[in-house]
KEBAZA-960433 format. One record per residue (C-alpha): residue in three letters; z, x, y. Coordinates in Angstrom, 2 decimals. Layout:
REM residues N
REC   loke        pz        px        py
REC    ALA         Z         X         Y
...
***
This chain:
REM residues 502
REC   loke        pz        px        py
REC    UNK    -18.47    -30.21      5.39
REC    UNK    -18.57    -33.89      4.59
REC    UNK    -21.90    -35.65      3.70
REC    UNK    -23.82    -32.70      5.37
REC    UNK    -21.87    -32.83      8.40
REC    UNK    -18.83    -30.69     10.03
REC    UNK    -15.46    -32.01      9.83
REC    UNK    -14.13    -31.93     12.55
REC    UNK    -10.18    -32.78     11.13
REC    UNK    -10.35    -29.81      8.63
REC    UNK    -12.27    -27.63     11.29
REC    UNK     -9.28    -28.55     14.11
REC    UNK     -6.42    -27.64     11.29
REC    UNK     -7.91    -24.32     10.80
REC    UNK     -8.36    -23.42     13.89
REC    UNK     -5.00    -24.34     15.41
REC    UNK     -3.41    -22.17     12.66
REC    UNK     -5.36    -19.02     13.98
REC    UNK     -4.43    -16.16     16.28
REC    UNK     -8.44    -15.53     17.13
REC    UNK    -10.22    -19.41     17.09
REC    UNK    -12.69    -17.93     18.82
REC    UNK    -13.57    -15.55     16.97
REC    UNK    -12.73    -16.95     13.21
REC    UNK    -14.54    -20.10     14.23
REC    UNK    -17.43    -17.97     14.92
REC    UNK    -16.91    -15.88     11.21
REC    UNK    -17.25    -19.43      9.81
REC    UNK    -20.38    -20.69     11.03
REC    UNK    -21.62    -17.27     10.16
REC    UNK    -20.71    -18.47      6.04
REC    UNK    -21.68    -21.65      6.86
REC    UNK    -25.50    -20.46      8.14
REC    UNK    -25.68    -18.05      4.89
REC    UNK    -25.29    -21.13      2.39
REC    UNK    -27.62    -22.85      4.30
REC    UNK    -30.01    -20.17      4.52
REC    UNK    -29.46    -19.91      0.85
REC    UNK    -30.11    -23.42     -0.19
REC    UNK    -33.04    -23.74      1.92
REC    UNK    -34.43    -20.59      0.13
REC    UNK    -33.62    -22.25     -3.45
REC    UNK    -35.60    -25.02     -2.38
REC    UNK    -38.36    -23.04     -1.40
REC    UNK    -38.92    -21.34     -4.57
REC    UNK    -37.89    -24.82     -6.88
REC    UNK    -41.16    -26.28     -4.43
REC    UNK    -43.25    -23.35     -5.29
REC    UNK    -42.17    -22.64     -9.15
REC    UNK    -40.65    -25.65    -10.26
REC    UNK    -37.31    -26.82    -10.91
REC    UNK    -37.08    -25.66    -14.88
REC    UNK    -38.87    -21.93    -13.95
REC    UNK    -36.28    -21.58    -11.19
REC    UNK    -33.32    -22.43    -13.41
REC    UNK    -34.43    -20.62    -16.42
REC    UNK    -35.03    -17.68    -14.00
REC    UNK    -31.19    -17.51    -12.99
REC    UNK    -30.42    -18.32    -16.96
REC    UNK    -32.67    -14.79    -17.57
REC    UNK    -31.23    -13.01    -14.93
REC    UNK    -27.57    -13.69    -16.07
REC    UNK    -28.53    -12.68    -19.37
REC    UNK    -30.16     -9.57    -18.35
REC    UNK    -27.09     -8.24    -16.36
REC    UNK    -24.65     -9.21    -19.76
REC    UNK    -27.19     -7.21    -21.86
REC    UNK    -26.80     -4.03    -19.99
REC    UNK    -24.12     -4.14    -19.14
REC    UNK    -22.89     -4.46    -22.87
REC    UNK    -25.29     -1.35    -23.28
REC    UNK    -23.53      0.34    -20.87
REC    UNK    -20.29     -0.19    -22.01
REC    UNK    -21.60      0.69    -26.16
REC    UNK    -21.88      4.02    -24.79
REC    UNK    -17.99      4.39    -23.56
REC    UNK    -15.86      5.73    -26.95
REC    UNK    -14.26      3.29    -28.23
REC    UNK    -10.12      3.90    -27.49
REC    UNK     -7.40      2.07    -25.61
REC    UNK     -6.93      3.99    -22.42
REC    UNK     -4.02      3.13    -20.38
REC    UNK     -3.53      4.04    -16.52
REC    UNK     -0.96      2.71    -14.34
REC    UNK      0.28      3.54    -10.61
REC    UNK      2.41      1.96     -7.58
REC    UNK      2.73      0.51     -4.17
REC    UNK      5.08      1.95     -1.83
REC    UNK      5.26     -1.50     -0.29
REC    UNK      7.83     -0.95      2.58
REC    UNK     10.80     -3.59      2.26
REC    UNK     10.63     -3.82     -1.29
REC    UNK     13.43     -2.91     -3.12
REC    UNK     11.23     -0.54     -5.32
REC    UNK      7.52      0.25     -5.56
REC    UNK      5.33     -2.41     -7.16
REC    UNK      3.59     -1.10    -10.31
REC    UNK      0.18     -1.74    -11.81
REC    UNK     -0.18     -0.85    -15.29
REC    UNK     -3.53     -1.35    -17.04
REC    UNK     -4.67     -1.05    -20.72
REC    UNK     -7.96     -1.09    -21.23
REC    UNK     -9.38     -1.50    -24.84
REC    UNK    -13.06     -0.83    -25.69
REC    UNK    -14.61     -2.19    -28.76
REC    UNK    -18.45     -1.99    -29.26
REC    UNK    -20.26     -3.20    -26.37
REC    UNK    -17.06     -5.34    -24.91
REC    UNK    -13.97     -4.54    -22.64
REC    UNK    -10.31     -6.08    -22.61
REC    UNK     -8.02     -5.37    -19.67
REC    UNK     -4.75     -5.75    -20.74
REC    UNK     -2.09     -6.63    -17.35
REC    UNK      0.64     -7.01    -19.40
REC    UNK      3.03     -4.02    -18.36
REC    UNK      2.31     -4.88    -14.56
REC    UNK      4.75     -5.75    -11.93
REC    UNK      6.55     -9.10    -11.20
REC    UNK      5.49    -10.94     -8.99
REC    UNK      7.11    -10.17     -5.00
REC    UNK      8.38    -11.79     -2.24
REC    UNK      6.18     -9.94      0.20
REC    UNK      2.93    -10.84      0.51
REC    UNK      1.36     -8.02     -1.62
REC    UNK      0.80    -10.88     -5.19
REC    UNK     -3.16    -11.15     -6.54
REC    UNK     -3.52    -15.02     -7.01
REC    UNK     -5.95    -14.96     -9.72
REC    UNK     -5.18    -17.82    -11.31
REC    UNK     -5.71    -16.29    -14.73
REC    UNK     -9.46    -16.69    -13.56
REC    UNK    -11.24    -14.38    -16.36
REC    UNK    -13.22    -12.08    -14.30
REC    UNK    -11.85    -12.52    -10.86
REC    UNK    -13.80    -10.29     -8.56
REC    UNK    -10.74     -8.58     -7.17
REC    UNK     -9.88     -7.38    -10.85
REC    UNK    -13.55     -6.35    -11.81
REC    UNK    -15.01     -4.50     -9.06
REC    UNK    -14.75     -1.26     -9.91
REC    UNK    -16.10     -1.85    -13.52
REC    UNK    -18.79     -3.42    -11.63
REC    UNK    -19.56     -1.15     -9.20
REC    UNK    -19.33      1.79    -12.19
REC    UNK    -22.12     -0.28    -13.50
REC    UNK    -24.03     -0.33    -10.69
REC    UNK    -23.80      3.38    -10.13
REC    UNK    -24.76      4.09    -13.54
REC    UNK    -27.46      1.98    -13.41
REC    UNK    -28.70      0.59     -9.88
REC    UNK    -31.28     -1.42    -10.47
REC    UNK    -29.03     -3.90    -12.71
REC    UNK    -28.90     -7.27    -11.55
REC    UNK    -25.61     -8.22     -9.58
REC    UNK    -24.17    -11.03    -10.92
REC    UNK    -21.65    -12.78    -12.62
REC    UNK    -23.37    -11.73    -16.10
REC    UNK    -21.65     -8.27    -15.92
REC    UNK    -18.64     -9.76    -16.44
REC    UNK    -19.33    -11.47    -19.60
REC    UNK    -18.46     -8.85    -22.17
REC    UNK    -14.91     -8.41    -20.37
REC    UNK    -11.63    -10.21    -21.25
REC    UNK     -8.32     -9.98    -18.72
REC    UNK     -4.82    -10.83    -19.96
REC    UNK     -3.01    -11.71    -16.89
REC    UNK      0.64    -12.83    -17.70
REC    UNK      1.68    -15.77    -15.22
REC    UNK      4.42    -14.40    -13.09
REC    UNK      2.97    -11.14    -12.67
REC    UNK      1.74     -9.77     -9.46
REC    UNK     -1.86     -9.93    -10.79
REC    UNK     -1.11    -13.71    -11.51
REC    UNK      2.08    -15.04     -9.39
REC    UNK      2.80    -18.60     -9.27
REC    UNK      1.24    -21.12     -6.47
REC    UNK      2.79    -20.94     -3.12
REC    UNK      3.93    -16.96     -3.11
REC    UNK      2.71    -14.92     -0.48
REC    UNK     -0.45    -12.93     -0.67
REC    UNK     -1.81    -12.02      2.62
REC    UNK     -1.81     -8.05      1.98
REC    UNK     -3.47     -8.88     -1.58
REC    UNK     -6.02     -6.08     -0.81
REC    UNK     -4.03     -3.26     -1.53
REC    UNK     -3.13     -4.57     -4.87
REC    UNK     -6.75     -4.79     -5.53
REC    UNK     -7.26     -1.47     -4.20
REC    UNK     -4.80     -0.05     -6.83
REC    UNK     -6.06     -2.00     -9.75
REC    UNK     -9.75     -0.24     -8.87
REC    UNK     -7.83      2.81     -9.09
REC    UNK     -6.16      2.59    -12.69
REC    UNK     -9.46      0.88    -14.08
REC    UNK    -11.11      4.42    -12.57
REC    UNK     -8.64      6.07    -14.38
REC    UNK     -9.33      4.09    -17.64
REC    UNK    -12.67      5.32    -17.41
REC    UNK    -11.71      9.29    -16.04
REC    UNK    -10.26      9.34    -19.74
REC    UNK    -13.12      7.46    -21.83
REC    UNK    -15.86      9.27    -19.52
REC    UNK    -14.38     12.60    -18.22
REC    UNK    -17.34     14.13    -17.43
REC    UNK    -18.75     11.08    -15.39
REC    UNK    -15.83      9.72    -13.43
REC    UNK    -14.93     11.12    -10.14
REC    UNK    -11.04     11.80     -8.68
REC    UNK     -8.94      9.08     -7.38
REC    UNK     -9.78      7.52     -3.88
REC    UNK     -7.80      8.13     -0.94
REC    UNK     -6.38      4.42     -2.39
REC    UNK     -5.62      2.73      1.05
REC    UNK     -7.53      0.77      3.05
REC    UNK     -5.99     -1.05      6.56
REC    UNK     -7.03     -2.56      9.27
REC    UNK     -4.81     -1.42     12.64
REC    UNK     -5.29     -4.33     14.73
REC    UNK     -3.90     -4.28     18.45
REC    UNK     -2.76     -7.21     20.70
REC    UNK     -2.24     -7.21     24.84
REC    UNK     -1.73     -9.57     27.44
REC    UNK     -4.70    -10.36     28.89
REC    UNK     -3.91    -10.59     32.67
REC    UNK     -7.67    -12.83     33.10
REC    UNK     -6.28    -15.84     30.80
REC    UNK     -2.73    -15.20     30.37
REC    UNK     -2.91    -15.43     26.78
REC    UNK     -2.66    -12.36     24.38
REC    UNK     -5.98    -10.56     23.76
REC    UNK     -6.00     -9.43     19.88
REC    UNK     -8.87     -6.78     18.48
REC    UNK     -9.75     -4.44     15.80
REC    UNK     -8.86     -1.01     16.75
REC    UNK    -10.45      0.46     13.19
REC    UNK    -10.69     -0.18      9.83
REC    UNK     -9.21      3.21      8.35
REC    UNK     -9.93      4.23      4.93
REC    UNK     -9.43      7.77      3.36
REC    UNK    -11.48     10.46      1.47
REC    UNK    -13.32      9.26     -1.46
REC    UNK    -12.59     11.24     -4.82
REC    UNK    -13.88     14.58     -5.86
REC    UNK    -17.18     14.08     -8.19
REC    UNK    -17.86     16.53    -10.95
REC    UNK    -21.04     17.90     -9.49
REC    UNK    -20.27     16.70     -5.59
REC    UNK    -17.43     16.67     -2.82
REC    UNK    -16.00     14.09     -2.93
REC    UNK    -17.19     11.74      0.28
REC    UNK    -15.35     12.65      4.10
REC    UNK    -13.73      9.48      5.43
REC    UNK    -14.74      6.89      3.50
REC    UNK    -13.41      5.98      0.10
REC    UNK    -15.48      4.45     -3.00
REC    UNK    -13.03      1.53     -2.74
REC    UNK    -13.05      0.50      0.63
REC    UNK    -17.12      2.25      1.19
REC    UNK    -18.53     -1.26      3.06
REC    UNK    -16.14     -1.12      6.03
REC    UNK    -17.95      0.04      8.75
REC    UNK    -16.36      1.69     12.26
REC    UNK    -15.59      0.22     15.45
REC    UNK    -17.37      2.07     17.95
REC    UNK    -14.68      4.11     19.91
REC    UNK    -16.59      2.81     23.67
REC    UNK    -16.60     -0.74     22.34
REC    UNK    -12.84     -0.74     22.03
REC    UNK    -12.05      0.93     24.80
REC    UNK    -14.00     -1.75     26.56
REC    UNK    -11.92     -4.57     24.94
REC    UNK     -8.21     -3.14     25.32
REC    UNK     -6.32     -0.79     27.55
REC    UNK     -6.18      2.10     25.30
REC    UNK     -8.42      5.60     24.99
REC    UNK     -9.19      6.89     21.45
REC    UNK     -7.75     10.74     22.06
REC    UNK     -9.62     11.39     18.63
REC    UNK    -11.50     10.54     15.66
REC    UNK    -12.81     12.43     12.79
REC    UNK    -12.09     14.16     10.15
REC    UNK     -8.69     15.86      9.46
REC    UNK     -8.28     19.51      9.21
REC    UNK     -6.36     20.97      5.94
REC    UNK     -6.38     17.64      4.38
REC    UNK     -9.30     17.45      1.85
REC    UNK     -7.03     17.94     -1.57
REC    UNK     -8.36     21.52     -3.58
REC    UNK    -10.39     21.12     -6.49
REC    UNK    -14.08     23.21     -7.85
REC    UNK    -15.40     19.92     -6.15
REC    UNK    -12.42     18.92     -3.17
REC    UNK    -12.08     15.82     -2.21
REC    UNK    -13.31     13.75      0.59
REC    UNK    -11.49     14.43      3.90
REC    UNK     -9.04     11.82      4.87
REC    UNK     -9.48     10.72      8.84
REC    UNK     -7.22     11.49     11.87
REC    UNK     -7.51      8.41     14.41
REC    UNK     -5.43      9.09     17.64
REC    UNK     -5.26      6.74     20.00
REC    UNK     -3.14      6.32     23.77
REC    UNK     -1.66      2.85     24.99
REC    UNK     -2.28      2.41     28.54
REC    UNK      0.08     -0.32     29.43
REC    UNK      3.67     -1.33     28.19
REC    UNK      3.32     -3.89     26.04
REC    UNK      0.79     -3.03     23.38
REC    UNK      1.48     -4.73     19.94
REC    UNK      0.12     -2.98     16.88
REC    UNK      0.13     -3.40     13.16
REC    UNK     -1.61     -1.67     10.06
REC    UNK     -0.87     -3.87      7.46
REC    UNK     -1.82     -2.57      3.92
REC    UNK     -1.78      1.21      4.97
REC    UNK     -0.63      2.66      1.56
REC    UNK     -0.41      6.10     -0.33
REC    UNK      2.55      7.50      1.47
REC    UNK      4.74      8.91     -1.10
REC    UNK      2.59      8.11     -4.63
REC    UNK     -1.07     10.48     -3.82
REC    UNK     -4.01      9.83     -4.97
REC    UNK     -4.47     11.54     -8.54
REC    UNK     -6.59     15.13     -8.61
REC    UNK     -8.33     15.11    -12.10
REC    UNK     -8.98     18.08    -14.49
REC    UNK     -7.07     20.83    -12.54
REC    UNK     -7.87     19.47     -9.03
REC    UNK     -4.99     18.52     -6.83
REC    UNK     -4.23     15.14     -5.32
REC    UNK     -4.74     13.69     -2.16
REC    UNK     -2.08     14.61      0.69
REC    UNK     -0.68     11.38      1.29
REC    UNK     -1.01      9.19      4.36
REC    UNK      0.87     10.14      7.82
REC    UNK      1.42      7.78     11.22
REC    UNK      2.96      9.39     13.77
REC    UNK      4.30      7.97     17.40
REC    UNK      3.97     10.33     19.81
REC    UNK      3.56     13.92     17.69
REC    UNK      3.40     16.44     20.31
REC    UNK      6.50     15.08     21.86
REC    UNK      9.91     16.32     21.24
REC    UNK     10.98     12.83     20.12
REC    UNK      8.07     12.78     17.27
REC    UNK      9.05      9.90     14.90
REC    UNK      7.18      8.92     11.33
REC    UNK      6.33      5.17     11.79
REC    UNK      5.13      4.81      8.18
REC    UNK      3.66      1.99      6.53
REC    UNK      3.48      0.09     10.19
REC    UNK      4.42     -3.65     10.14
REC    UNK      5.05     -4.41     13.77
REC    UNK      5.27     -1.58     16.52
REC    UNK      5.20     -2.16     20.45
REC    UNK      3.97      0.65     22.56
REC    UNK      4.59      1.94     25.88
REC    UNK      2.56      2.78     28.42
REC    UNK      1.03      6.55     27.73
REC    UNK      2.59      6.45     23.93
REC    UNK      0.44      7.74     21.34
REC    UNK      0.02      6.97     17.93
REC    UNK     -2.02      9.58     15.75
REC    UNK     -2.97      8.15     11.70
REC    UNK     -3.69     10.45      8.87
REC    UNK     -5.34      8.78      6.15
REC    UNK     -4.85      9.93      2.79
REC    UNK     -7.51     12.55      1.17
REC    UNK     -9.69     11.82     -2.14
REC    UNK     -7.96     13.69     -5.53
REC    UNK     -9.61     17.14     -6.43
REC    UNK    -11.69     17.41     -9.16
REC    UNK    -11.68     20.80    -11.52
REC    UNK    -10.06     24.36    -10.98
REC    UNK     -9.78     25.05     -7.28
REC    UNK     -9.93     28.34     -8.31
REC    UNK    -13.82     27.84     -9.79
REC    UNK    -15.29     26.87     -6.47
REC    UNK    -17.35     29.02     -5.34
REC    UNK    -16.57     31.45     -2.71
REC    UNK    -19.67     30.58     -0.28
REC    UNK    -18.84     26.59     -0.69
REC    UNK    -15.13     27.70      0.35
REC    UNK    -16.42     29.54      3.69
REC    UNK    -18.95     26.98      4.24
REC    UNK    -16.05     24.44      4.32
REC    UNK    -13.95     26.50      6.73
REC    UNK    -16.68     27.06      9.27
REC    UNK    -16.59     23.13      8.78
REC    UNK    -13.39     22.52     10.31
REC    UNK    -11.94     21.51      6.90
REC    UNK     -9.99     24.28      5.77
REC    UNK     -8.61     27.39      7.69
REC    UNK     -8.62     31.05      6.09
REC    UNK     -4.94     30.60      4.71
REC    UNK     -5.86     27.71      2.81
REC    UNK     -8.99     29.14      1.46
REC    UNK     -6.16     31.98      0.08
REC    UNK     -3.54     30.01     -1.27
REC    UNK     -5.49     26.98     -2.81
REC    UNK     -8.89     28.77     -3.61
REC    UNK     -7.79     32.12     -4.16
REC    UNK    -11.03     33.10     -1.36
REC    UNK    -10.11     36.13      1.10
REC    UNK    -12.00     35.31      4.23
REC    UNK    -11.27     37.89      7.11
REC    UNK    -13.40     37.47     10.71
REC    UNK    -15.28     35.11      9.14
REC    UNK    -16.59     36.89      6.44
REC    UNK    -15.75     36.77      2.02
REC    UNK    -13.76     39.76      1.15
REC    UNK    -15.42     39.99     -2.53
REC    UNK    -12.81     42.58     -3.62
REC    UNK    -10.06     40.25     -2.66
REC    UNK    -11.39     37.60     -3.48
REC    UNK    -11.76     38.78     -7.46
REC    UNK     -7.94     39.91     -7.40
REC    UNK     -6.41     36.54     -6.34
REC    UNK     -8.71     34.86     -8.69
REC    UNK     -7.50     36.93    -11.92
REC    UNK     -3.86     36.41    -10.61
REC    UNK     -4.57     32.61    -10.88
REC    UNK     -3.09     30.77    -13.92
REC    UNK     -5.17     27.47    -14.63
REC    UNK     -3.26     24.15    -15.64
REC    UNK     -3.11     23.11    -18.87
REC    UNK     -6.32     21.52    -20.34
REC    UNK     -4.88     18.59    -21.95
REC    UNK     -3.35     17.57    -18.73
REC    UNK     -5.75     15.57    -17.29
REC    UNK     -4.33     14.41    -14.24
REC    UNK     -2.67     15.92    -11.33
REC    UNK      0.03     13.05     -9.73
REC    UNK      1.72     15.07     -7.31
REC    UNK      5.70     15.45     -7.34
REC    UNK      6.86     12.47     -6.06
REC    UNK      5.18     10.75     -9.48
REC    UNK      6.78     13.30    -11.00
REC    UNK     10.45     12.66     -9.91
REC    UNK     10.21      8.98     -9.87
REC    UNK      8.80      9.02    -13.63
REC    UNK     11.98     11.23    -14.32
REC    UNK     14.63      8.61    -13.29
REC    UNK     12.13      6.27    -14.87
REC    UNK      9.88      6.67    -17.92
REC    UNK      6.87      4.57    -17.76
REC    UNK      8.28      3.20    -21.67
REC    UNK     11.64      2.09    -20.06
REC    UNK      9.97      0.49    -16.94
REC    UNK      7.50     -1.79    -19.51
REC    UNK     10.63     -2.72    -21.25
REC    UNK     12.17     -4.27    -18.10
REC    UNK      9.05     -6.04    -17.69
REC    UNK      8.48     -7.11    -21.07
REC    UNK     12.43     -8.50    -21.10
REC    UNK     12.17     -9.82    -18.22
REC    UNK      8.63    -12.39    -19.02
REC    UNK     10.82    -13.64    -21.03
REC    UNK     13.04    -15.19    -18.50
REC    UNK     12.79    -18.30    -16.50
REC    UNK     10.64    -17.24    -13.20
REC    UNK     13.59    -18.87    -10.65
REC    UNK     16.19    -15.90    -12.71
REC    UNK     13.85    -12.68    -12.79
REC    UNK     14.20    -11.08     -9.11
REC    UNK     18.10    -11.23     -9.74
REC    UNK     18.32    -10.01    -13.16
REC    UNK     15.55     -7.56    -11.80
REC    UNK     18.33     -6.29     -8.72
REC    UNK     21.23     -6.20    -11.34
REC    UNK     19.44     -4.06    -14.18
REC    UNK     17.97     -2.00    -11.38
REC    UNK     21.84     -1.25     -9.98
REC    UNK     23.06     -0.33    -13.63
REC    UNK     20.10      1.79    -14.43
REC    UNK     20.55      3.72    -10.57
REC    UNK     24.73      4.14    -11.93
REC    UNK     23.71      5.82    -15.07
REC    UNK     21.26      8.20    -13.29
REC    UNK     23.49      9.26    -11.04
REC    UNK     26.26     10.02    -13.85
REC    UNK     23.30     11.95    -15.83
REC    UNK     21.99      8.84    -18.50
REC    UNK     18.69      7.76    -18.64
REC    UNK     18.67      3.85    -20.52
REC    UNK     16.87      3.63    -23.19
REC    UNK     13.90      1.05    -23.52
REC    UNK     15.87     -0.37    -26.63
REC    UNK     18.66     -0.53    -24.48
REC    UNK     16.91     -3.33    -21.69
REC    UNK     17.51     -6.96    -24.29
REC    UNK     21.00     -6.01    -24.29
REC    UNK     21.52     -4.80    -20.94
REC    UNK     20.12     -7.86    -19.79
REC    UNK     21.88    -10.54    -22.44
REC    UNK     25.17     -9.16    -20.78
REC    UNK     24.04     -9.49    -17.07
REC    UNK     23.09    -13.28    -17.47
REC    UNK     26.08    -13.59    -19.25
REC    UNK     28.09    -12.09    -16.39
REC    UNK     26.09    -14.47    -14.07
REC    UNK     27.99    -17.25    -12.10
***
């Protein structure tokens, strides 16, 4: 806007730059009728109330949110409680890691980024621009706050009792000009260690992890009308939520991606050659706990000419699962499959760019919500209820609730012998990461991986990603010859690589 009006120069650049003008030119007039609807309503109450009454209004309603939301956070123990976890980001040379200290201190929060990733070629980087507060950073604090209490005001006073250190150069802070186009799923995984944060300050409040993936499979045909390639939503597909500690966890719909809504299966049939061979929830996917979590979605869908261009950018969990909490299992990670009842079955994994033939199929398995609690506490009836649901079948009810079912029915006898077979996990072991966590921790302590990161802030940005590829090969030549480095080792390690340098 210039003076009130459109213009037209800025309006033209945009649009030339876009895929969809159509349809992003009509997303922007859509923003651009919500300010004005929203100025127009200021007005309206600064003519009715008065200028100072409507100001002082917004000054009490900030400063209602900041007081309880410091009230809120008073009642979290004070502790440092540290969480971290990765991107599988496909085409990196290793998964991108978020690690997260949060401090609390009397009625105030500090997120500490500090042992977080570099910042990446692809375009998974957070541009916050050290902005304390930035929204993608503080949702889920917020949105804990809301939950707790719903009738808080929503607004930028939550976030007043909350300091960020974001290191520039770090994916949660990257330097101008780096790609960020798949920011989301950083975001998503920062909600997920700040959920964490809490799981330990709050355990008996804070639900599993979130099926931790969010992406939007968009498809793209020639459209034989205009000529041009047609390009659509198919769905926005989101997992399980987590398991609560009185509830299920959610079934297909996460708490971090909860405001996406569906794309009704006629609609885009109507719009694109394709048929939707299914959608709904997946069978034997909902991870085990006393409360399981939510059930991921299956999304199948047929191609009905050659042609057909598809992409899911931002599809994650596929090797890391979503964490199971206090005894309850993690999420079963994310599957995409072309064609799987064909004898040529291939993975396609974290889809960038895939063109279909005629009649192929592609079938998605989001990932599942963590468990929450002793699978082995659920109660029978809740188990049987769940497999006359579709969600579980009578093997799994034996081997991950220790639950005879036979014809339908609870075998109590049975039942009570698997159960006192069953040897619970430890209680100090609060979360459940699943083994590939497990193994990749192994090669790589979490101590020795802040190290690198810690050395390696102290480099000149233009050096890190090669220092980065050279530690990376000498730490992968020790493994293999059975040495783990040391984090005392990194300064060294690295001194003598940039003296080696060209």
């Amino acid at each position: 806007m210039r003076k009130g009006e459109l213009n037209q120069d800025v309006i033209d650049l945009i649009l030339l730059n876009c895929r969809i003008p159509d349809q992003n030119w009509g997303d922007i007039k859509a923003q651009l009728a919500s300010i004005a609807t929203a100025e127009r309503r200021v007005k309206e109450l600064a003519a009715r109330y008065g200028r100072e009454v409507v100001t002082r209004g917004i000054t009490d309603l900030l400063d209602s949110a900041e007081e309880r939301a410091r009230k809120f956070i008073d009642s979290i123990p004070d502790g440092v409680y540290r969480a971290s976890d990765y991107m599988e980001a496909e085409g990196q040379p290793r998964p991108i890691r978020i690690d997260l200290a949060m401090t609390v201190k009397g009625d105030a929060i500090e997120m500490d980024f500090t042992g977080a990733d570099l910042q990446v070629a692809a375009a998974f980087n957070l541009p916050t621009w050290g902005q304390p507060g930035h929204y993608m950073l503080s949702l889920a604090l917020l949105n804990y706050f809301r939950t707790i209490d719903p009738d808080i005001p929503y607004n930028s006073g939550l976030i007043r009792p909350v300091r960020m250190i974001l290191p520039k150069g770090s994916i949660v802070n990257p330097d101008p000009g780096l790609a960020y186009g798949v920011r989301a799923a950083t975001f998503i995984r920062v909600m997920d260690c700040i959920m964490a944060c809490l799981a330990q300050a709050l355990p008996d409040a804070t639900p599993a992890a979130s099926s931790g993936a969010i992406a939007i499979v968009l498809l793209s045909c020639f459209d034989h009308e205009t000529g041009e390639r047609r390009i659509t939503v198919a769905q926005p597909l989101s997992g399980g939520s987590g398991a609560r500690p009185r509830q299920d966890g959610i079934d297909g719909t996460s708490f971090t991606g909860g405001w996406l809504r569906n794309v009704p299966n006629e609609v885009l049939e109507a719009e694109m050659p394709i048929i939707v061979e299914d959608y709904g929830y997946a069978d034997n996917r909902a991870a085990p706990g006393r409360t399981r979590g939510g059930a991921p979605v299956r999304f199948r869908l047929r191609s009905l000419e050659d042609g057909m261009i598809m992409t899911a950018r931002g599809l994650e969990r596929f090797r890391f699962q979503p964490w199971g909490f206090r005894g309850g299992h993690p999420g079963p990670c994310a599957m995409v499959t072309l064609n799987p009842d064909a004898a040529d079955a291939r993975s396609l994994g974290q889809i960038d760019l895939v063109e279909l033939k005629a009649n192929d199929v592609v079938e998605f398995f989001t990932p599942s919500g963590g468990g929450y609690g002793d699978a082995f506490e659920r109660p029978p009836k809740a188990v049987l209820a769940d497999m006359r649901a579709g969600f579980i079948d009578a093997e799994a009810a034996r081997r991950d609730y220790g639950v005879a079912i036979v014809d339908g029915r609870l075998d109590d006898g049975a039942t009570r012998e698997l159960r006192q077979e069953h040897r619970p996990r430890a209680a100090d072991d609060l979360f459940s990461r699943g083994p590939a966590r497990a193994a990749y921790e192994a090669a790589r302590p979490e101590e020795l991986q802040r190290a690198i990161i810690a050395a390696l802030m102290k480099r000149p940005s233009r050096k890190r990603d090669r220092l980065r590829l050279a530690l990376d090969q000498h730490i992968e030549s020790d493994r293999r010859g059975g040495q783990i480095v040391a984090p005392a080792d990194i300064e060294r390690l690295l001194e003598r690589l940039e003296g080696a340098a060209p």
